[in-house]
PDB file of the backbone (N, CA, C, O) and the ligand in Angstrom, with CONECT records:
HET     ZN  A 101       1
ATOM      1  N   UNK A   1     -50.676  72.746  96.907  1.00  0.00           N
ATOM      2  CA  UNK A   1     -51.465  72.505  98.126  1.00  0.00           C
ATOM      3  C   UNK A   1     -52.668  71.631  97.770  1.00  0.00           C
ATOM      4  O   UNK A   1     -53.597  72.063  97.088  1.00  0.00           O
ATOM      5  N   UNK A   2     -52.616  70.247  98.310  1.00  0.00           N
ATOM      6  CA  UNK A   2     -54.096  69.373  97.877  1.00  0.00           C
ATOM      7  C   UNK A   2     -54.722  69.901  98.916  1.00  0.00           C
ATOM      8  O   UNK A   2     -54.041  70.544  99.716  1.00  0.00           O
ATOM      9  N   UNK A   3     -56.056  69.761  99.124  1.00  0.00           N
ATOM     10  CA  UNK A   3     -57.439  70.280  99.714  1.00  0.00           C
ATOM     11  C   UNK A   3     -58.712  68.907  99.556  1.00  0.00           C
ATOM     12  O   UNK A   3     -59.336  68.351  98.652  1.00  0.00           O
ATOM     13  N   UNK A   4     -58.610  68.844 100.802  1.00  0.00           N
ATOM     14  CA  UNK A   4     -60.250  68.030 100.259  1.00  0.00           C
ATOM     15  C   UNK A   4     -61.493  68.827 100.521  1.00  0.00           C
ATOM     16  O   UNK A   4     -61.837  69.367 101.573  1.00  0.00           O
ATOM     17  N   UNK A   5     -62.335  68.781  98.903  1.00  0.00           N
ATOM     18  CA  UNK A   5     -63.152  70.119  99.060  1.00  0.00           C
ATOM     19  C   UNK A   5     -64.422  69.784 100.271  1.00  0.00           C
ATOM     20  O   UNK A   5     -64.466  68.731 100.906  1.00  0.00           O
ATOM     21  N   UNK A   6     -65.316  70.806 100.405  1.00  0.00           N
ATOM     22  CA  UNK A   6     -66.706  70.299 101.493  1.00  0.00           C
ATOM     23  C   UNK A   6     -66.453  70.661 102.389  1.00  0.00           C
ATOM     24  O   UNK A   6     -67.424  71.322 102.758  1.00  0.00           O
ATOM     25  N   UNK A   7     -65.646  70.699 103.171  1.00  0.00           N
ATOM     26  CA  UNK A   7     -65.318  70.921 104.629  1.00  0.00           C
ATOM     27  C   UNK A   7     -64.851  72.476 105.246  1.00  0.00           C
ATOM     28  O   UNK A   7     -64.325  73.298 104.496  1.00  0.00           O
ATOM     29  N   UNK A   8     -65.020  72.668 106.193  1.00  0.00           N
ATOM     30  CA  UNK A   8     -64.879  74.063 106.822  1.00  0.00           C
ATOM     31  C   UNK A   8     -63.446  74.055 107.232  1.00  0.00           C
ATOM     32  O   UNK A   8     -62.838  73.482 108.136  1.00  0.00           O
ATOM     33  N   UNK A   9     -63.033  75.032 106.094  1.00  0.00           N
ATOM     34  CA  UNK A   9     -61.375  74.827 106.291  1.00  0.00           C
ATOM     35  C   UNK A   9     -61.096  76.581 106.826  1.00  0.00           C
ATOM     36  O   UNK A   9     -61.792  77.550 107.129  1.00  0.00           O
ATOM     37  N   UNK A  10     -59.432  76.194 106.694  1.00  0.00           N
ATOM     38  CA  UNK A  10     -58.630  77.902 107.337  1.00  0.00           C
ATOM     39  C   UNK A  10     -57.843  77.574 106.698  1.00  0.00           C
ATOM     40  O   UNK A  10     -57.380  76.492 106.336  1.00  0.00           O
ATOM     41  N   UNK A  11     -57.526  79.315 106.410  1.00  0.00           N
ATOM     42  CA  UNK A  11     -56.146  79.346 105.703  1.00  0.00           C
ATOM     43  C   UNK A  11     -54.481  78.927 106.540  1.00  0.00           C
ATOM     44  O   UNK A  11     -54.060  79.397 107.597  1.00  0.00           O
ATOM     45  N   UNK A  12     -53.848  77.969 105.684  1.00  0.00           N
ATOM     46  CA  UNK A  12     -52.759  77.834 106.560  1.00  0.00           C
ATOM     47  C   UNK A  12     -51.373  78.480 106.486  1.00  0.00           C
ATOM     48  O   UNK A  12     -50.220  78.223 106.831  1.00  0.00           O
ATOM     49  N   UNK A  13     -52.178  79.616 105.756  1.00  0.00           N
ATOM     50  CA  UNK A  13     -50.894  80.887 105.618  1.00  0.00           C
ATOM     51  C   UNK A  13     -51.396  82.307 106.916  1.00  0.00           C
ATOM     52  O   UNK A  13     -50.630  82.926 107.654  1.00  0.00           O
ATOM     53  N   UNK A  14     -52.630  82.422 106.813  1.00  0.00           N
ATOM     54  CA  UNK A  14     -53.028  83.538 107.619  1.00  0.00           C
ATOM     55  C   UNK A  14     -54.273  83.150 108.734  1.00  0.00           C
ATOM     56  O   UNK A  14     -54.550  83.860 109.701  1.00  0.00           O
ATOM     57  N   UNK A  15     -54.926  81.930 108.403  1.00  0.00           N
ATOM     58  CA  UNK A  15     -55.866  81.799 109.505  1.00  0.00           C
ATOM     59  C   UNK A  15     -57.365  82.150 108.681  1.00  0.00           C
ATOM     60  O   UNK A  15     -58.444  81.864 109.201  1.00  0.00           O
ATOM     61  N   UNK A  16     -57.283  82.658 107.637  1.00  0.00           N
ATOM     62  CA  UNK A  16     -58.601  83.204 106.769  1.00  0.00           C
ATOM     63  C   UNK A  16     -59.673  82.147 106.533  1.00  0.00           C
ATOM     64  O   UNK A  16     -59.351  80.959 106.542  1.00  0.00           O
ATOM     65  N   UNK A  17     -61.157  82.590 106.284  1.00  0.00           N
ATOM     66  CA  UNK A  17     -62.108  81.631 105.877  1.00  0.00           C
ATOM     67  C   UNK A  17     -61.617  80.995 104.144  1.00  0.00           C
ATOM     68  O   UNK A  17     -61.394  81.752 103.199  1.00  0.00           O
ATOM     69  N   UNK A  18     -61.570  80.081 104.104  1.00  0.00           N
ATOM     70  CA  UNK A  18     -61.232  79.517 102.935  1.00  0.00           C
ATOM     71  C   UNK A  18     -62.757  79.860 102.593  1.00  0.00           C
ATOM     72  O   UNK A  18     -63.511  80.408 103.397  1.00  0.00           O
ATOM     73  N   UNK A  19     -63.255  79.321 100.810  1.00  0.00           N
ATOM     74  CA  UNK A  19     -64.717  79.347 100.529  1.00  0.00           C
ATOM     75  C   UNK A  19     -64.506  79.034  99.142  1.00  0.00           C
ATOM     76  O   UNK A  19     -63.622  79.659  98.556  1.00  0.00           O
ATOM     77  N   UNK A  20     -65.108  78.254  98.582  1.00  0.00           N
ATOM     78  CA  UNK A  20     -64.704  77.161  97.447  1.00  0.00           C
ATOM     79  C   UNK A  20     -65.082  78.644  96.061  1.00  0.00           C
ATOM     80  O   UNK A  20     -65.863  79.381  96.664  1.00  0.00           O
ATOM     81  N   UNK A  21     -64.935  79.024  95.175  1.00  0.00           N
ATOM     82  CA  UNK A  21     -65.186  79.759  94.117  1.00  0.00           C
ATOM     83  C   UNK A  21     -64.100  79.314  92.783  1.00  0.00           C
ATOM     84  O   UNK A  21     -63.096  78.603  92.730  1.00  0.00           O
ATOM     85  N   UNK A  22     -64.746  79.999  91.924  1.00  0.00           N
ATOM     86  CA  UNK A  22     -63.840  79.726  90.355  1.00  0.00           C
ATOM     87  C   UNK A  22     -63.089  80.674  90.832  1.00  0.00           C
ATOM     88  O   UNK A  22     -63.589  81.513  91.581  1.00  0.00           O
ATOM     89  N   UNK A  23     -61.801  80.714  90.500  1.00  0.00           N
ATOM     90  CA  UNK A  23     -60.756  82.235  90.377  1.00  0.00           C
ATOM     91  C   UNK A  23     -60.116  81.667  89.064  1.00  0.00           C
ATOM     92  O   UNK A  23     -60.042  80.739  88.259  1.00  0.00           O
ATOM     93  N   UNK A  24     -59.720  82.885  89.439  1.00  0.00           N
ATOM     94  CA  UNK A  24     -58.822  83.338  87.563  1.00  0.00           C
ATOM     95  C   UNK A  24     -57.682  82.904  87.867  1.00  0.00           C
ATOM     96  O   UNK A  24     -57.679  83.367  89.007  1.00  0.00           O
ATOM     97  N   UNK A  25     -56.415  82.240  87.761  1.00  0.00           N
ATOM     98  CA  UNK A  25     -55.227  81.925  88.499  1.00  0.00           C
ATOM     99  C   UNK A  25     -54.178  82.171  87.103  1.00  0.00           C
ATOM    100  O   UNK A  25     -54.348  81.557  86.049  1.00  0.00           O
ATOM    101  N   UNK A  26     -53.603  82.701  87.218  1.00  0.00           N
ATOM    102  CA  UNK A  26     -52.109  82.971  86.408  1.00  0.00           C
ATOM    103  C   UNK A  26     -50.871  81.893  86.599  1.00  0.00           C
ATOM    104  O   UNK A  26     -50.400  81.663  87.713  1.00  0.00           O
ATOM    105  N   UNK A  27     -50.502  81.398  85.662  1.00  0.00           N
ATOM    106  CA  UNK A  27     -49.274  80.218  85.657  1.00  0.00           C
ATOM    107  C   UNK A  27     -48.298  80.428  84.755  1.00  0.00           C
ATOM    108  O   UNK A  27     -48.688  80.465  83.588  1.00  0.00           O
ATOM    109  N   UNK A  28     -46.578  80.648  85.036  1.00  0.00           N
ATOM    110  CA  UNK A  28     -45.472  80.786  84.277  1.00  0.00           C
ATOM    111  C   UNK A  28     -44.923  79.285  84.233  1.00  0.00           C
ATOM    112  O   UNK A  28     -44.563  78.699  85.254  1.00  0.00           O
ATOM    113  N   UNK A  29     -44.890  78.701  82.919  1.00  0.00           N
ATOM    114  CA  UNK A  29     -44.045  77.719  82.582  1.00  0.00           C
ATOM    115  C   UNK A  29     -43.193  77.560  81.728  1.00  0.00           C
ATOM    116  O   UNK A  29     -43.632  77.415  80.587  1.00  0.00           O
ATOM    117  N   UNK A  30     -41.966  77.529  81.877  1.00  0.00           N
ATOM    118  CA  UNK A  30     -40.874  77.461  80.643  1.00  0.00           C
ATOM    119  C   UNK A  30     -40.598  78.494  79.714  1.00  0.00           C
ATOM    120  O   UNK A  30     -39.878  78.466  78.716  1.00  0.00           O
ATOM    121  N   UNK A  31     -41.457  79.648  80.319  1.00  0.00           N
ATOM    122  CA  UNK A  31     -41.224  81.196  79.704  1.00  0.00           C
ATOM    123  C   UNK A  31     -42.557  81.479  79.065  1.00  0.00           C
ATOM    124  O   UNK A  31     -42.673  82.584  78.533  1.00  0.00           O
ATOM    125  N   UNK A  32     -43.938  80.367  79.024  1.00  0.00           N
ATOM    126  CA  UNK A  32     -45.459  80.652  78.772  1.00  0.00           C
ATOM    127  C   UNK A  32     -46.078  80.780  79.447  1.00  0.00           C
ATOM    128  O   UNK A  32     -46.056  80.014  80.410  1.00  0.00           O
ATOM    129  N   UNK A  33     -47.363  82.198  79.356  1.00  0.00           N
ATOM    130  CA  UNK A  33     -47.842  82.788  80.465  1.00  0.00           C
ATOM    131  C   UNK A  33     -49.193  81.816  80.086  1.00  0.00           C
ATOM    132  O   UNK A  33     -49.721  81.516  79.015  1.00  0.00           O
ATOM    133  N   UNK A  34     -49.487  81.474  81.516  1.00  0.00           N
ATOM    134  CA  UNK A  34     -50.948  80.666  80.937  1.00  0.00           C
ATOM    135  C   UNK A  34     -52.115  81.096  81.567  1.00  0.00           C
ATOM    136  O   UNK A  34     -51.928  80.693  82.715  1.00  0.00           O
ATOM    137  N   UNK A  35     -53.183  81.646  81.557  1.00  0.00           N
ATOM    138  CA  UNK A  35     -53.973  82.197  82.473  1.00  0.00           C
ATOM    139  C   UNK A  35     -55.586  81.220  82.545  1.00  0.00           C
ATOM    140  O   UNK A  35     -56.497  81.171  81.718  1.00  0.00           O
ATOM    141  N   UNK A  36     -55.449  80.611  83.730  1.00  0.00           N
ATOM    142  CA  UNK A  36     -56.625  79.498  83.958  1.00  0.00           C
ATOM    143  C   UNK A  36     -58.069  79.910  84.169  1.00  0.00           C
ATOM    144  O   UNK A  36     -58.634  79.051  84.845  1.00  0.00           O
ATOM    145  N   UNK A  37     -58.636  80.618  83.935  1.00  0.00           N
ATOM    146  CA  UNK A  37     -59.878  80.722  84.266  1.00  0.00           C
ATOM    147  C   UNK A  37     -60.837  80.012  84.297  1.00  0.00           C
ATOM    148  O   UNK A  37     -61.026  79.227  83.368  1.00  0.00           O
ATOM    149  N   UNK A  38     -61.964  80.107  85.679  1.00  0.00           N
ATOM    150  CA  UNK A  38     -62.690  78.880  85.879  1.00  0.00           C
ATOM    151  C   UNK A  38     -62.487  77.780  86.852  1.00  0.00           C
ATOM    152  O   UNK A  38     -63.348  76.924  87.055  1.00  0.00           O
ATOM    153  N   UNK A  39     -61.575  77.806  87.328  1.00  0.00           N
ATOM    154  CA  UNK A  39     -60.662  77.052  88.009  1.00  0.00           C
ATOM    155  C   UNK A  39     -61.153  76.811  89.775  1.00  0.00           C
ATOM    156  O   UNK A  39     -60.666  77.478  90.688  1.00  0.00           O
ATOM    157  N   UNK A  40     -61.983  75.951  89.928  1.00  0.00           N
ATOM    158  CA  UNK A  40     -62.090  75.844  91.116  1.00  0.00           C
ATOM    159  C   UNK A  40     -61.223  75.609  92.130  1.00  0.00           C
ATOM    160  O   UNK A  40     -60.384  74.725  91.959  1.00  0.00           O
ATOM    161  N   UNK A  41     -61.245  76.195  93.122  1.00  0.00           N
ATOM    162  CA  UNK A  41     -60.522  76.551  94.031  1.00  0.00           C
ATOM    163  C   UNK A  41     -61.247  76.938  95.290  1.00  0.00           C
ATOM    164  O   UNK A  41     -62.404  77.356  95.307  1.00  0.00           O
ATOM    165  N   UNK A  42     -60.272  76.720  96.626  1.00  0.00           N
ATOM    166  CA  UNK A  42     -60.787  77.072  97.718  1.00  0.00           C
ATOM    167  C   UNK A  42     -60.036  78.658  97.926  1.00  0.00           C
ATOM    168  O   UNK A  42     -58.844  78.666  98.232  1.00  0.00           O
ATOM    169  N   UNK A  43     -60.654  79.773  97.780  1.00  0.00           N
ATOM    170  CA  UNK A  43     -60.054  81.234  97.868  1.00  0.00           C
ATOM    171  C   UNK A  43     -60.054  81.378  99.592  1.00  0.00           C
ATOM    172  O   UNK A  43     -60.828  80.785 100.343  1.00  0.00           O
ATOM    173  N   UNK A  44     -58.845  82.442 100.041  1.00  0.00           N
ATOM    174  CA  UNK A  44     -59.135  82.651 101.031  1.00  0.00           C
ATOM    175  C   UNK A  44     -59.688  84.572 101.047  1.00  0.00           C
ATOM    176  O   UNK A  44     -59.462  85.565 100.355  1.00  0.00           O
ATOM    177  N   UNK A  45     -60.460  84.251 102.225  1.00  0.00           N
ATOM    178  CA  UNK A  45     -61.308  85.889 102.601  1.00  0.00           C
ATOM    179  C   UNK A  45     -60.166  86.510 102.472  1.00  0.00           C
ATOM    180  O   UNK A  45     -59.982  87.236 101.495  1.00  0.00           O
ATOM    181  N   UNK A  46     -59.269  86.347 103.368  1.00  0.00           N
ATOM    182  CA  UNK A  46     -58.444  87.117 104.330  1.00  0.00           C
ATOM    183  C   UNK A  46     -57.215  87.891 103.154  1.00  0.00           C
ATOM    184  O   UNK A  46     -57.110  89.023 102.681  1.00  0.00           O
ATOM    185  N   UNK A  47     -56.430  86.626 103.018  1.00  0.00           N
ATOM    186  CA  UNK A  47     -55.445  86.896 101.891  1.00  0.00           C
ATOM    187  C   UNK A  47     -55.311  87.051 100.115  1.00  0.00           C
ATOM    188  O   UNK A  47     -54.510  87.627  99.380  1.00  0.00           O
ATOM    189  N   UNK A  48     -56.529  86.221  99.890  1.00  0.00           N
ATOM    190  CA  UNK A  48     -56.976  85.795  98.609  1.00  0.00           C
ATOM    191  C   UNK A  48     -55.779  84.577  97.957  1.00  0.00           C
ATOM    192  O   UNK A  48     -55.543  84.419  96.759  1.00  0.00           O
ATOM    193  N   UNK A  49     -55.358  84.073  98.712  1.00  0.00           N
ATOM    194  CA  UNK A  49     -54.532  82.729  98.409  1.00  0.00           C
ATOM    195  C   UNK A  49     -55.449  81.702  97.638  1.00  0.00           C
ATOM    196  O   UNK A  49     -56.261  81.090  98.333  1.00  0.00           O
ATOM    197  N   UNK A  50     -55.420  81.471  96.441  1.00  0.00           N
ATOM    198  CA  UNK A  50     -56.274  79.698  96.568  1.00  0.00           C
ATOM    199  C   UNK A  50     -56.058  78.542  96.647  1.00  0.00           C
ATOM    200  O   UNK A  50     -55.217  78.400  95.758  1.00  0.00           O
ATOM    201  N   UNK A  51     -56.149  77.975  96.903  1.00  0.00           N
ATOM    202  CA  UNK A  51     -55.891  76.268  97.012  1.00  0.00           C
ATOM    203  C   UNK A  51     -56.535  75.450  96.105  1.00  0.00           C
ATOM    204  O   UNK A  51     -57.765  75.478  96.054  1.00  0.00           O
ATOM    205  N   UNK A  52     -55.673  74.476  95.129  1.00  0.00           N
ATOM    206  CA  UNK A  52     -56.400  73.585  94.427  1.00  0.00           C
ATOM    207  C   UNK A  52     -56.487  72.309  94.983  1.00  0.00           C
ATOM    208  O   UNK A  52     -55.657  71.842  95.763  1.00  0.00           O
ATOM    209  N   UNK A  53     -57.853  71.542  94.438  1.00  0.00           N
ATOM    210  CA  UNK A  53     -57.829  70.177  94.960  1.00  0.00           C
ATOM    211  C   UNK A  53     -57.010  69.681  93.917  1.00  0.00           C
ATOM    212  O   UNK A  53     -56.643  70.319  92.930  1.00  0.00           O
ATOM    213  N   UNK A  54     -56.702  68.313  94.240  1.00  0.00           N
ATOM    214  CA  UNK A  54     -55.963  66.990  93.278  1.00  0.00           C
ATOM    215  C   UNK A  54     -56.301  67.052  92.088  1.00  0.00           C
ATOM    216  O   UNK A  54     -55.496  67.149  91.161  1.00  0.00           O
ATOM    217  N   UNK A  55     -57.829  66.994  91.938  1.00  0.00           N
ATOM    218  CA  UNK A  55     -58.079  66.870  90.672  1.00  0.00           C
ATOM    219  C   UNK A  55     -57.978  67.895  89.440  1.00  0.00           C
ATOM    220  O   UNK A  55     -57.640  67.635  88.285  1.00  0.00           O
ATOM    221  N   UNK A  56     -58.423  69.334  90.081  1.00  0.00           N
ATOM    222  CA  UNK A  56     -58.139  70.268  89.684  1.00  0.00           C
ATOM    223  C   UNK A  56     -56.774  70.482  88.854  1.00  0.00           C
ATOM    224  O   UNK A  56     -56.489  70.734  87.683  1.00  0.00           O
ATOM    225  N   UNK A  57     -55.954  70.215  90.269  1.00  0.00           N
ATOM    226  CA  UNK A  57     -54.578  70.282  89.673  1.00  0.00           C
ATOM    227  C   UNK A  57     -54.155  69.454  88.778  1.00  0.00           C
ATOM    228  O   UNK A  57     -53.365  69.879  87.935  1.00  0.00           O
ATOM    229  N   UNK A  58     -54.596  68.022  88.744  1.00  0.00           N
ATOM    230  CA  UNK A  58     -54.537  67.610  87.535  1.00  0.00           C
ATOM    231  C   UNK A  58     -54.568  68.160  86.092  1.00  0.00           C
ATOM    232  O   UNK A  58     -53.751  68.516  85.244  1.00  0.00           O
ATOM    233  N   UNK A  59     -56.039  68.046  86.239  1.00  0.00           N
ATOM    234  CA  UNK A  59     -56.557  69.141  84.791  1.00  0.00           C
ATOM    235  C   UNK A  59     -55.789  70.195  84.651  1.00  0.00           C
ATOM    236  O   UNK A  59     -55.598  70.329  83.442  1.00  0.00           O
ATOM    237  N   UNK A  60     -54.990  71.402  85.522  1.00  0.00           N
ATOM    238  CA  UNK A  60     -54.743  72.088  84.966  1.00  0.00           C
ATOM    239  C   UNK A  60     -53.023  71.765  84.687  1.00  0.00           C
ATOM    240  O   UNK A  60     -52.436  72.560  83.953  1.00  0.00           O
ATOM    241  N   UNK A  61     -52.468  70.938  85.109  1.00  0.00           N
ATOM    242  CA  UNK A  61     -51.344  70.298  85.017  1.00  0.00           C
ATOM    243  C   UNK A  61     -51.548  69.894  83.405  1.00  0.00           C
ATOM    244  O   UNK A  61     -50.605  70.355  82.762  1.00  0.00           O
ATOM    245  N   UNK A  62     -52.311  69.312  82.729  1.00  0.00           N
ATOM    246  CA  UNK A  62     -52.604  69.179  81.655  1.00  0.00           C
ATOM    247  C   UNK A  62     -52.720  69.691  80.739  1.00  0.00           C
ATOM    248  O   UNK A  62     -52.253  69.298  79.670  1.00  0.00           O
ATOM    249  N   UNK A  63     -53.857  71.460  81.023  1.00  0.00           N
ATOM    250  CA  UNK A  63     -53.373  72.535  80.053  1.00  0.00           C
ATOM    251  C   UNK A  63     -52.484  73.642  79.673  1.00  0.00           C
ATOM    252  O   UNK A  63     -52.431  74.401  78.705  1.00  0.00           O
ATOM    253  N   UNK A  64     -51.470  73.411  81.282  1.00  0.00           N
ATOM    254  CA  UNK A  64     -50.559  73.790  80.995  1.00  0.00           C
ATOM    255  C   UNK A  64     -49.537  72.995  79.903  1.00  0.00           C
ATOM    256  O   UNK A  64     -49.289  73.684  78.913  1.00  0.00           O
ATOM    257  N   UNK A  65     -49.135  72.145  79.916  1.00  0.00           N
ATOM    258  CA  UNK A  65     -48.723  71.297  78.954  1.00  0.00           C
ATOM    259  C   UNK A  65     -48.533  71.519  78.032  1.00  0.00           C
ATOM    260  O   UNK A  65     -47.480  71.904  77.524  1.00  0.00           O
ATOM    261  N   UNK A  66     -50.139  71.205  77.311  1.00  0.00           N
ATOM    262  CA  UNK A  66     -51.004  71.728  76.272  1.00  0.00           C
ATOM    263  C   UNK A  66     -50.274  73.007  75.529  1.00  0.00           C
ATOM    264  O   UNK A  66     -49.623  72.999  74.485  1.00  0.00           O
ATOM    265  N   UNK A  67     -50.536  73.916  76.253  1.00  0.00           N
ATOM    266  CA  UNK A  67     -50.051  75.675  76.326  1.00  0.00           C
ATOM    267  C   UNK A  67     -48.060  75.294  75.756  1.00  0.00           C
ATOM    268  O   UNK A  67     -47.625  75.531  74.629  1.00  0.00           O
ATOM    269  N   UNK A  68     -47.385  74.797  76.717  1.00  0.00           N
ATOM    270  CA  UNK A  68     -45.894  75.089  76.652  1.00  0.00           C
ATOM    271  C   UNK A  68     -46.194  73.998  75.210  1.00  0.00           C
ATOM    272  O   UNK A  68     -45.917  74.590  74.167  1.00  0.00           O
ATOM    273  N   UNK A  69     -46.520  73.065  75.068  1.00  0.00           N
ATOM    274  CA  UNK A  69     -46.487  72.253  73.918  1.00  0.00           C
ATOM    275  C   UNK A  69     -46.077  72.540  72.256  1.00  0.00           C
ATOM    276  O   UNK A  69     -45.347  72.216  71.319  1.00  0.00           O
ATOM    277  N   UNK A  70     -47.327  73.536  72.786  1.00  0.00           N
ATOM    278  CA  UNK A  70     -48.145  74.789  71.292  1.00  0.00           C
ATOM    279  C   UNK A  70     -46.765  75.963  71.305  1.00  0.00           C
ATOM    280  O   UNK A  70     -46.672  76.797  70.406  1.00  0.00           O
ATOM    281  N   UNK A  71     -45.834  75.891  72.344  1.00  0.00           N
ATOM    282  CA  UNK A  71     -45.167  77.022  72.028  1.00  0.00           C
ATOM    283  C   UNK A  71     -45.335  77.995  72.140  1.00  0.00           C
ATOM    284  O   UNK A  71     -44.406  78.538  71.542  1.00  0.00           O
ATOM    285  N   UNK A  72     -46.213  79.026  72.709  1.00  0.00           N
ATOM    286  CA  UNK A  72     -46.411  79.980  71.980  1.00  0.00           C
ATOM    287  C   UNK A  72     -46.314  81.056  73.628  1.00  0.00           C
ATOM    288  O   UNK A  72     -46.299  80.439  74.693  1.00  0.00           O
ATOM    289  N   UNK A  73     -46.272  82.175  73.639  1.00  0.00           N
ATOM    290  CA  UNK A  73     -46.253  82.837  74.433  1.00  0.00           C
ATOM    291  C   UNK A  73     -46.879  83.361  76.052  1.00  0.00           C
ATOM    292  O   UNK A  73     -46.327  83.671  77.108  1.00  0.00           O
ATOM    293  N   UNK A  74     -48.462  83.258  75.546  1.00  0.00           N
ATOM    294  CA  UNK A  74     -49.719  83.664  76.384  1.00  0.00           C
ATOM    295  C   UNK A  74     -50.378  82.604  76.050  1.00  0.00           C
ATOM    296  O   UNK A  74     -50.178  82.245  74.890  1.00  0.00           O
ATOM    297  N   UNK A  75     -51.158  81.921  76.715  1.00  0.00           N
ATOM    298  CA  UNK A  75     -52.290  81.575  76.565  1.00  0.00           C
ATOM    299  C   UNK A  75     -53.027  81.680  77.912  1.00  0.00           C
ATOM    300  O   UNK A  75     -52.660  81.746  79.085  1.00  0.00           O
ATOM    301  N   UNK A  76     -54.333  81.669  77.212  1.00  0.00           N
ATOM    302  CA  UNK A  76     -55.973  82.066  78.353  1.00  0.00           C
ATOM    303  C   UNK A  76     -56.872  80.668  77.905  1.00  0.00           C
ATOM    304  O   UNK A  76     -57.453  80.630  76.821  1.00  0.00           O
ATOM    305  N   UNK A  77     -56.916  79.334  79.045  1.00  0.00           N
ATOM    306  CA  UNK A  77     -58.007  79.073  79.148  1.00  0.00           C
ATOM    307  C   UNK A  77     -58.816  78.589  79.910  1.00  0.00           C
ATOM    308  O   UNK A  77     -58.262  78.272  80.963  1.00  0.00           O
ATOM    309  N   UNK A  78     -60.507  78.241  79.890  1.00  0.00           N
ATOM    310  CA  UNK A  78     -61.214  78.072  80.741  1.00  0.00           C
ATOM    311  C   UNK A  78     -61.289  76.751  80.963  1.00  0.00           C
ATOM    312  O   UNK A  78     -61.437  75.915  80.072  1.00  0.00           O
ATOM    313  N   UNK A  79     -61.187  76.507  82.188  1.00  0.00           N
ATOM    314  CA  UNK A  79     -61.258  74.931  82.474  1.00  0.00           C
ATOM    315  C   UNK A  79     -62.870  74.543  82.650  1.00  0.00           C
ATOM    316  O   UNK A  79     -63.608  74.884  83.574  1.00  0.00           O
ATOM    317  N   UNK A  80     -63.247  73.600  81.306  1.00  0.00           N
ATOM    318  CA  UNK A  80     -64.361  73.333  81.293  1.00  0.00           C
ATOM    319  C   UNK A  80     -64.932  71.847  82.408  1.00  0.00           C
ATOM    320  O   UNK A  80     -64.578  70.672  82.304  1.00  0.00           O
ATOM    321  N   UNK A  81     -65.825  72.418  83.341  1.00  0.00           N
ATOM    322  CA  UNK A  81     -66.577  71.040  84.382  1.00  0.00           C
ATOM    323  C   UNK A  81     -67.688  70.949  84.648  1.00  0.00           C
ATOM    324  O   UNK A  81     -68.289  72.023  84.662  1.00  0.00           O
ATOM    325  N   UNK A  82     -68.199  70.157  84.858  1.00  0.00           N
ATOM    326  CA  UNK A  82     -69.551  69.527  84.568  1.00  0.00           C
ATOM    327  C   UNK A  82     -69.784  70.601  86.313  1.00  0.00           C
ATOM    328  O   UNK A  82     -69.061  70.571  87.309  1.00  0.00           O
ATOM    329  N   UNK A  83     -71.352  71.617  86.001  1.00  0.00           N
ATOM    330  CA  UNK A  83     -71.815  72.521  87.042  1.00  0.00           C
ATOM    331  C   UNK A  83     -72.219  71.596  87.936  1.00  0.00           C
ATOM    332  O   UNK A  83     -72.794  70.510  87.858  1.00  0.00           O
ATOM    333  N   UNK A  84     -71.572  72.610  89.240  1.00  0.00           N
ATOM    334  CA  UNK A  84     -72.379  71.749  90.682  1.00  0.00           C
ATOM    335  C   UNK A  84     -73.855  71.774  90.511  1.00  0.00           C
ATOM    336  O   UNK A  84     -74.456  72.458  89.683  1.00  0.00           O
ATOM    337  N   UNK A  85     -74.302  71.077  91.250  1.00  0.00           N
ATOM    338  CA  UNK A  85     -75.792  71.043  91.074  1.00  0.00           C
ATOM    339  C   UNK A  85     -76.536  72.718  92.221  1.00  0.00           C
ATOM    340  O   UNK A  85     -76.222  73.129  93.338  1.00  0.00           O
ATOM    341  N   UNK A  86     -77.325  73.094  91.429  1.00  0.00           N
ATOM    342  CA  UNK A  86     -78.159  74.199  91.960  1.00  0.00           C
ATOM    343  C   UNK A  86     -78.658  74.024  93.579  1.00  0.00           C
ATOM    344  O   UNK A  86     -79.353  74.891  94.108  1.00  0.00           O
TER     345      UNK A  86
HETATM  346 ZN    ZN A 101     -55.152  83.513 103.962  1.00  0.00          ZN2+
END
């Protein structure tokens, strides 16, 4: 699901307030569990669905990769991004 972030969105599974936050998101690829934390996303109130933007998904399109690459079973990591401003 792309998202363009900023804007006053709804969920288009249940109707819920979307609201931009990091979540923890879990990913199975090729039999490696990868667990993203950090991961901006638009969460919803209602359902707790999130939505990634493009770019996001990029990046994490990437450490998944990374993860099935290395082989290895589990991996946990944090997607490092430059903080919104205060
Ligand atoms: Zn929802």
């Amino acid at each position: 699901m792309i998202t363009e972030p900023g804007k006053n969105k709804r969920c288009p599974l249940c109707g819920g307030q979307l609201r931009e936050r990091r979540a923890t998101l879990p990913f199975v690829v090729k039999g490696t569990v990868v667990i993203v934390k950090g991961a901006l996303a638009e969460v919803c109130d209602d359902c707790g669905e999130a939505f990634l933007s493009g770019k996001v998904t990029d990046d994490i399109t990437a450490l998944l990769q990374d993860a099935v690459n290395r082989d290895v079973e589990l991996a946990v990591v944090t997607l490092s991004q430059v903080p919104s401003p205060a």
